[in-house]
C-alpha positions in Angstrom: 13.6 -7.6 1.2 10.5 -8.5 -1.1 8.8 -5.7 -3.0 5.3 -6.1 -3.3 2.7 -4.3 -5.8 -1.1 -3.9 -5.7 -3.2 -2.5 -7.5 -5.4 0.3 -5.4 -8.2 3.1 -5.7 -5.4 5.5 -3.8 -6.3 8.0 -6.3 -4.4 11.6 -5.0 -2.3 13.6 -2.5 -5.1 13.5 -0.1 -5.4 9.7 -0.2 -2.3 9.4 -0.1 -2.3 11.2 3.6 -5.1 9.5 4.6 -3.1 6.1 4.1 0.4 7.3 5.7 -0.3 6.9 9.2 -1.9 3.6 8.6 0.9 2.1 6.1 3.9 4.4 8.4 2.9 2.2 11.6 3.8 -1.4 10.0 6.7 -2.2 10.9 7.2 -5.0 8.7 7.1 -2.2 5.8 10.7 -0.6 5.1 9.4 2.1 2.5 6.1 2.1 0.3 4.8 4.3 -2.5 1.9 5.1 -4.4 2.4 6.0 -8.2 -1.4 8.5 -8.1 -0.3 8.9 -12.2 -0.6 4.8 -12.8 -4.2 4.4 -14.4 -4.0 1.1 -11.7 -3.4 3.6 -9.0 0.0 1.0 -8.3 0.8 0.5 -4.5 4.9 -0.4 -4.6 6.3 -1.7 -0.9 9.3 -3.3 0.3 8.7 -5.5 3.1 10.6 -8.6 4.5 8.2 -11.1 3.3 5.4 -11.8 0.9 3.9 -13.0 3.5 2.8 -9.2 4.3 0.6 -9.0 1.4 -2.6 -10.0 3.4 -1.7 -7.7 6.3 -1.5 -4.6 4.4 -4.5 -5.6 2.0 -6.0 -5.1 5.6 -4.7 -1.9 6.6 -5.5 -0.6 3.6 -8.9 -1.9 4.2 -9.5 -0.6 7.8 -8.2 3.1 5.8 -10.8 2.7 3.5 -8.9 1.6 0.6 -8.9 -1.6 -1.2 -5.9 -3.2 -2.7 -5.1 -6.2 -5.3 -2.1 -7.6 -5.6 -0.3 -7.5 -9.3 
């Protein structure tokens, strides 16, 4: 497992929902996090490869989120 980080504008619980179905229907993802008290708004996900990063910059994308990895 690889744990990836980016840095997002998730910014509260609401967010948060609006991003669960979207991030719960990878199935590369094993478990994900957001950290709403980080100033950087910190995305944390395990996933099987790094090579994930770009698909879930994109999910987040289509959810109206934008995401940079750290």
């Amino acid at each position: 497992m690889e744990t990836l980080k980016f840095k997002t504008n998730i910014k509260c619980g609401g967010c948060v929902a609006t991003v669960t179905p979207h991030l719960n229907g990878l199935t590369e993802l094993s478990k994900w996090e957001v950290d709403t008290n980080n100033p950087d708004k910190i995305l944390t996900v395990e996933t099987a490869s790094v090579s994930d990063a770009g698909l879930i910059k994109e999910t987040l994308k289509k959810a109206g989120f934008q995401a940079e990895e750290v």
